[in-house]
N, C-alpha and C positions, 0 to 999 in steps of 0.2 A: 056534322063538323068533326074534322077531326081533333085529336083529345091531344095530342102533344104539340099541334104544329097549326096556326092560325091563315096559312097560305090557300088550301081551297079544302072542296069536301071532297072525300073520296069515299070508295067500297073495299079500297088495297089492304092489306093487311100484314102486316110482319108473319113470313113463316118461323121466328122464333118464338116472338112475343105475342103475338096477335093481337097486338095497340094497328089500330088506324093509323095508314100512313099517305101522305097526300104523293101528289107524281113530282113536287121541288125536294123532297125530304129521302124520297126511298131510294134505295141503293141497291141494284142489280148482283144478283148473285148466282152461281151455277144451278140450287135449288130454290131458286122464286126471289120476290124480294124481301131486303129486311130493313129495317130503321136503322137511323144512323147509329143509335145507342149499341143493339145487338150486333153491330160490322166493328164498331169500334173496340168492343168487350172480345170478338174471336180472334182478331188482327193480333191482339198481344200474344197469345198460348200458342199460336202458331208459327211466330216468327222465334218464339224462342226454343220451338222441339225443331224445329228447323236446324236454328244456329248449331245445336245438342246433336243432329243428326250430323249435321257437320263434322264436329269436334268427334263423335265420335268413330266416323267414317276414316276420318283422318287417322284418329290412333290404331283402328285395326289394319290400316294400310303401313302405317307405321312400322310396327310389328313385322309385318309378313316382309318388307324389305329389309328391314335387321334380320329376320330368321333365312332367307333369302341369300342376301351378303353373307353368311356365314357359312353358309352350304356350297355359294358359287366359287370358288377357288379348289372345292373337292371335285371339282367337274369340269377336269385338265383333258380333256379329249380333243387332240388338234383336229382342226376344220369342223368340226361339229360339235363345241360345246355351246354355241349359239343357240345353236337347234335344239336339241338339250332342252336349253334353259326356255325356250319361248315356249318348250310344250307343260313343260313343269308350271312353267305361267298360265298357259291355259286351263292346269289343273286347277294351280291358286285359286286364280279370278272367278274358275265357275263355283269355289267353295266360298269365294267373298262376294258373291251375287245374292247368294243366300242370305247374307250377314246386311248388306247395304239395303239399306232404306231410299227408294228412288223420290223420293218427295223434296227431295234435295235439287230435284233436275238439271239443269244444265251447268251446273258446277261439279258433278259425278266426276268427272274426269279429270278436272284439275284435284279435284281433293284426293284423287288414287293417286295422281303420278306424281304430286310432290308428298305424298302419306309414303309413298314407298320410297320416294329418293332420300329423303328426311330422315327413314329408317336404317336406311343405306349407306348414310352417312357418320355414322356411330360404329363401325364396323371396321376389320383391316382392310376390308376391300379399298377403304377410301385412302388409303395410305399405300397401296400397290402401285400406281399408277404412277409414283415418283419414281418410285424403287425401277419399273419399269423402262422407264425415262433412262435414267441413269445406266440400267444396265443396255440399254443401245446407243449411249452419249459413246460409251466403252469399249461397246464393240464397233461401233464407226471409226473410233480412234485406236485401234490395237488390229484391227483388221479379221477382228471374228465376222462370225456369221449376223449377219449386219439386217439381213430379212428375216431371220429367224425371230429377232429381236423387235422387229417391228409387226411381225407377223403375231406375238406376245400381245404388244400392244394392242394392234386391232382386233385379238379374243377378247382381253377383257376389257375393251369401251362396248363391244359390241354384245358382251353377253349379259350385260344388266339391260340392256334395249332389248335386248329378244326377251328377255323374261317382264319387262313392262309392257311391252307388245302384246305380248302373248296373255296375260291380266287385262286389257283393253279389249283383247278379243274378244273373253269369253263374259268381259261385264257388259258392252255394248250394245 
C-alpha cells in the first residue's frame, strides 16, 4: 500500500523522496517522478531565481543602454554610424551572453530590448530627437539644407536599432 496516498498499490517511488507514490498522485518530471509534496516544495525556488534572473537581466541591459546612449552621439560618422553601432552591439551582446542566465527562456529578448531602451532613456540621447525635429521644422521654413536635416534624423533613430540589433545578434 502506498504510505501517503490510499488510491491503489504501487512499486513507483519519488526520485526525491522515496515515499511510494500511486499513478493518481505522481507527477511526471524531466528526471522520473516525484510526489505532489516534492513538485510543490521545488515550484517555489524556482519561480523566484527566475523572476531574480529577470530583474537582473534586465538591470545589466539597463546599464549597457545608458553607457551606450552616452557614447552614441560621439559616433557622428555620416552614412556609417549605423554600422558603427550595430558592430559595437555585437560586441556588447557577446559580453552580455556571458552575463545572461538562459533559464529565463523565451522572455530573453523582451527583457534585453526594453533593459536597454529603459537605459536609453535616462540619457541626452532621449532629448535629441526634439532638438532634431526642430532643427528641420527650421530648415524647411528658412530654406536651408532640408535633407541634410532629415538625413540627421534618420542617423540617430537608426543608430540606437543598429546597436540593439547588433546585441540581439550575438545573444540569439
Amino acid at each position: 500500500m502506498v504510505a501517503s496516498c490510499s488510491h491503489a498499490e504501487s512499486r513507483l517511488t519519488c526520485v526525491e523522496c522515496n515515499k511510494p507514490i500511486c499513478g493518481q498522485c505522481m507527477v511526471q518530471c524531466p528526471v522520473g517522478f516525484r510526489c505532489k509534496a516534492c513538485v510543490g516544495l521545488s515550484n517555489k525556488p524556482q519561480s523566484t531565481s527566475v523572476r531574480m534572473l529577470s530583474i537582473r537581466t534586465f538591470a545589466v541591459c539597463a546599464a549597457l543602454g545608458f553607457g551606450a546612449a552616452w557614447l552614441m552621439p560621439f559616433i557622428n560618422v555620416p552614412y556609417i554610424s549605423c554600422i558603427i553601432c550595430f558592430f559595437l552591439g555585437v560586441f556588447a551582446g557577446q559580453q552580455l551572453a556571458k552575463v545572461i542566465d538562459y533559464r529565463i527562456r523565451g522572455n530573453v529578448t523582451t527583457i534585453i530590448v526594453f533593459g536597454i531602451l529603459f537605459g536609453m532613456s535616462f540619457t541626452p540621447l532621449a532629448w535629441v530627437l526634439p532638438m532634431l525635429s526642430m532643427q528641420a521644422f527650421s530648415a524647411l521654413t528658412t530654406g536651408q539644407d532640408f535633407f541634410g536635416a532629415l538625413l540627421n534624423i534618420a542617423s540617430f533613430l537608426f543608430t540606437p536599432i543598429g546597436f540593439i540589433l547588433g546585441v540581439l545578434r550575438a545573444t540569439a
